[in-house]
N, C-alpha and C positions, 0 to 999 in steps of 0.2 A: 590685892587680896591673895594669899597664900594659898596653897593649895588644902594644906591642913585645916584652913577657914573655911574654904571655900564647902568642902565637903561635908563640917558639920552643919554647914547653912542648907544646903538641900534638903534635907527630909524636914526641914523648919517650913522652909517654903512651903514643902506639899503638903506639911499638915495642913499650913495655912487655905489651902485649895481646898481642902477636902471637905465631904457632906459634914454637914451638921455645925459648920465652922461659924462662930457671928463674926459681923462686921458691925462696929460704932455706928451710932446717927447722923444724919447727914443732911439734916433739914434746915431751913431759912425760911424765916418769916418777912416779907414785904407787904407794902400795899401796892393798889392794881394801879396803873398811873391812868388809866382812864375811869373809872368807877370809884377810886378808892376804899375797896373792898378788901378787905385783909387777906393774901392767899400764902398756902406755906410749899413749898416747894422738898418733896419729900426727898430726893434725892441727888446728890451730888454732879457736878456737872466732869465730872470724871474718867465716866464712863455713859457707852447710852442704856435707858433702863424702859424699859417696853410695860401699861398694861394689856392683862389676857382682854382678849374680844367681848364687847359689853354686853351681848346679849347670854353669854357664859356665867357662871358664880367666880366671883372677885374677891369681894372683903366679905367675911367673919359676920354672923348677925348679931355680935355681941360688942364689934367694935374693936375687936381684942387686934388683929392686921389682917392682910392682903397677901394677894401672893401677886408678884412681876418677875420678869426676865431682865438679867441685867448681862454686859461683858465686861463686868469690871476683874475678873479673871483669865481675861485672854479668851476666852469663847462666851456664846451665851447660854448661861445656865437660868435655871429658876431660884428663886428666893422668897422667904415669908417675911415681909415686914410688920415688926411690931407697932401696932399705929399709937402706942404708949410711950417707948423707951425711943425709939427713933430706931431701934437696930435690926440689922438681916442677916436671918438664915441662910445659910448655901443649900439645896435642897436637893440637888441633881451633880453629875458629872457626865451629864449629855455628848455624845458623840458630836451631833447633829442636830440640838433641840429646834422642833418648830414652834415658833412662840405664837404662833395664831390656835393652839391644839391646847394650851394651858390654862385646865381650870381647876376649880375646888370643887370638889365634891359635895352635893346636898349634906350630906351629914357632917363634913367639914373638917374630918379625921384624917383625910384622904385627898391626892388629887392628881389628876391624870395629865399624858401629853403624847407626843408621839416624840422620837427619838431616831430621826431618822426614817425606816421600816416601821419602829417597834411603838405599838402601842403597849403604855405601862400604866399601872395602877400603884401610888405610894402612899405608903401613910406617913401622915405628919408627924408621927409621934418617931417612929423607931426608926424613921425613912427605906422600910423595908419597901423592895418595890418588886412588881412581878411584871411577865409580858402576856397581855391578854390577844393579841396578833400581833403578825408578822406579814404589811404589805408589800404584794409583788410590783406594784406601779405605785408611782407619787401620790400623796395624799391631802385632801384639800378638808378645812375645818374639823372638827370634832366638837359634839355635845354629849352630854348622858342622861340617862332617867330620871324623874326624880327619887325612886328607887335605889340607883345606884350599879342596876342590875345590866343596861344596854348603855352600849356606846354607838354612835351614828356619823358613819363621816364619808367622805367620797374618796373611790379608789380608784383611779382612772378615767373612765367612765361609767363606773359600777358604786351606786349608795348601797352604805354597806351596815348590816348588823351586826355589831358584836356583843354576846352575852360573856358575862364574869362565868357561867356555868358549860360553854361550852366555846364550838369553833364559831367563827363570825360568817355569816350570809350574803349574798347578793338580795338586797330586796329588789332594786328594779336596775334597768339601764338607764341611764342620763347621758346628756352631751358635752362635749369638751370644758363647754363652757359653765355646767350646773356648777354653784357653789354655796356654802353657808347650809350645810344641812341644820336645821333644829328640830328635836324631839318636840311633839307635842304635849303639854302639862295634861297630868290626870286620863290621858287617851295615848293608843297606841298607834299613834301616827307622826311624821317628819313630813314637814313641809321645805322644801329648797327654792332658791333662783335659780334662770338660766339667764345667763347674763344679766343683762340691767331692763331685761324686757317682762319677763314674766315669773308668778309664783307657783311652783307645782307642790300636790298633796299625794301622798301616798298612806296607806296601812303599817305595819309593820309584815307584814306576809306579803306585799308589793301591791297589794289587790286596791280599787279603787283607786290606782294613778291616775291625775287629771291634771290638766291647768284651773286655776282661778282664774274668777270671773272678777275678778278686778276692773274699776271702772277709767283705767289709763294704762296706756302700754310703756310705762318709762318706771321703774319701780329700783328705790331705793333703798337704804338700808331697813331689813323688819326684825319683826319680835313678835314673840306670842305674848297675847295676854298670861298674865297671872293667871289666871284661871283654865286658860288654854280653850277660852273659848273663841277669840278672832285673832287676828293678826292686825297689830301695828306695823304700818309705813309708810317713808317717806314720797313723795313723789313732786315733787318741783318746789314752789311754793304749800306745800296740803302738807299735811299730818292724815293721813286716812287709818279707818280700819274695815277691817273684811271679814265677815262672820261665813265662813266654809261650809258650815253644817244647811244655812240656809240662802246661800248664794247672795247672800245681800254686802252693800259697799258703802260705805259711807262717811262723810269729811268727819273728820273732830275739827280741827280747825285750822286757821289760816294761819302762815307763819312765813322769818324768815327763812330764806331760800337753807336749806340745812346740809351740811353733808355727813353727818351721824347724827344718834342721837341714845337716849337712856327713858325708859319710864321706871317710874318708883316701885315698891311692890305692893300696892293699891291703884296702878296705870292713872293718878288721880293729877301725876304732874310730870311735866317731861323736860328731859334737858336735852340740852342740841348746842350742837357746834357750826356757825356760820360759817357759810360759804365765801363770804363778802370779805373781800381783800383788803376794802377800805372801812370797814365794821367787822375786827374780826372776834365777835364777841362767842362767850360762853351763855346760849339763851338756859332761863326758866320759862314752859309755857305752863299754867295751868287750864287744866281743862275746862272747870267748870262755870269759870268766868273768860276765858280764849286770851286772856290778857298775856304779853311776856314781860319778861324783868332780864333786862341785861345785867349778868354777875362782874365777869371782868373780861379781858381780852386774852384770848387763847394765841394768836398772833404763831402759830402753826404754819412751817411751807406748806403743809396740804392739810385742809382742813378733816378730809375723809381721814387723818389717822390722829387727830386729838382723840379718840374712843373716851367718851364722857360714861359715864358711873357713877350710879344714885349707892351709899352705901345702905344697907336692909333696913336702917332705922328711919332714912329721908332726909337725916339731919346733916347729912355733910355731901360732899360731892369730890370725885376722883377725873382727872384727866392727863393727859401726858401731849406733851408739845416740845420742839427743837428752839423756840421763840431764844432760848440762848445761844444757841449754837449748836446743842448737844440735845438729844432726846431725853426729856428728864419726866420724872411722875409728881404733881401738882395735889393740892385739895385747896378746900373752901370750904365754910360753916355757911348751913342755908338754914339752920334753924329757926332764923326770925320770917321767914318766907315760906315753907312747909312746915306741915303737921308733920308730926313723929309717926311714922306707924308699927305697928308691932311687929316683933322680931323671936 
């Protein structure tokens, strides 16, 4: 290559890098060799391409895409995929992106992440982006309101508030090991883990910190309800949930051993990702009959990071597995198996 080449190709490349830039589709359809369930594999095995955490907003309730983390750039940025045309957005030019901090925003215009230090707010439209803090220790998950208005995430050993209207707070002190803050729905409280032993609840003013009376000390991945009145979790073989307000605990039901999982936004059916090395399926349970339905095999080195996701309508399902070699992002039609719910 000449030099004369060489230098009008550079500012080619970096348009190519730059925000806002698409990239073609990259999807393949197969069927599951254990189920023979049709699954499409959205992403190319090129690069690895991460989704955000499932108990965060993922896809669109309209269907319209998703947002994931890819390094098909030389670092990891975020990306919106069209779940129509096949193709993605470049959305960020992250220093440092932490890809466990990337969500959509409730209204859907917008979506957050940390960057290093920087917590930022972008909209999807003009990808204008601001910093709403700047942490002085590493930082562990992030959630928001359903407002829009707070962000909640762990700064050290300090759970932290951040408002869009002002500076971000100390609500309480936690231990090394607190992680997964999540905003409570329709109430102003975050419940977190400390380790894999216990659930703690706090206020938004830090007042009423407590543990949960949960009725096992081994607690796995949770979620609040839709309504934000109990908490979903996992805990061995159980599906439990835990109502805070009145100390009560109670099985939903019996399941395989799970190591994530997703409920729909009616909590009326839940997917899970097995544990089982030698079953390493993508469950459905539904609640109201306790029945499951094996979809296909996730076939995942670790099953804790297939992060399964119901999209808002119920009718399809999101996961991401290395089962080729490469961390790629997956889906599946479960529409003949769930009710639609509204979106």
């Amino acid at each position: 290559m000449t030099r004369r080449v060489f230098l009008w190709c550079v500012p080619a490349l970096a348009l190519a890098n730059s925000r806002g830039q698409n990239f073609p589709g990259e999807s393949v359809t197969f069927p599951d060799e254990a189920t023979e369930n049709e699954v499409q594999r959205l992403t190319s095995l090129s690069s690895s391409c991460y989704l955000p955490p499932s108990w965060n907003h993922v896809a669109s309730s309209k269907g319209a895409f998703l947002l994931y983390t890819s390094d098909r750039t030389g670092s990891l940025q975020a990306y919106r995929l069209d779940l129509r045309s096949g193709n993605s957005r470049l959305l960020t030019e992250a220093n440092n992106l932490n890809r466990e901090t990337l969500l959509l925003q409730p209204d859907e215009k917008s979506f957050s992440y940390f960057d290093g230090p920087s917590l930022r707010f972008t909209n999807l439209g003009n990808l204008r982006e601001r910093e709403i803090h700047r942490a002085n220790e590493p930082v562990r998950g992030l959630t928001v309101s359903e407002d829009s208005q707070y962000a909640a995430f762990i700064e050290g050993q300090s759970l932290m508030l951040a408002s869009v209207r002002g500076p971000a707070t100390v609500v309480v002190s936690v231990t090394a090991d607190a992680e997964i803050p999540l905003i409570r729905p329709k109430r102003a409280g975050i419940v977190y883990r400390r380790g894999n032993e216990s659930l703690w609840l706090c206020s938004f003013d830090g007042t009423e910190h407590r543990r949960l009376k949960t009725s096992v000390d081994s607690i796995g991945m949770f979620q609040w309800s839709p309504d934000g009145r109990s908490i979903l979790y996992l805990a061995g073989r159980e599906l439990r949930e835990h109502v805070p307000d009145s100390n009560t605990d109670q099985l939903i039901a019996k399941s395989t051993p799970l190591a994530a999982f997703d409920r729909n936004p009616d909590a009326s059916v839940f997917l899970g990702a097995s544990q089982s090395k030698a079953s390493p399926y993508l469950i459905l349970l539904l609640r109201v009959t306790k029945r499951e339905f094996a979809l296909c095999e996730h076939r995942a080195s670790d099953p804790a990071q297939v992060n399964p996701v119901f999209a808002p309508s119920s009718q399809r399902i999101y996961f991401q597995s290395d089962r080729e070699g490469v961390m790629a992002i997956y889906s599946m039609a479960v529409d003949k198996l769930v009710e639609k719910t509204e979106t």
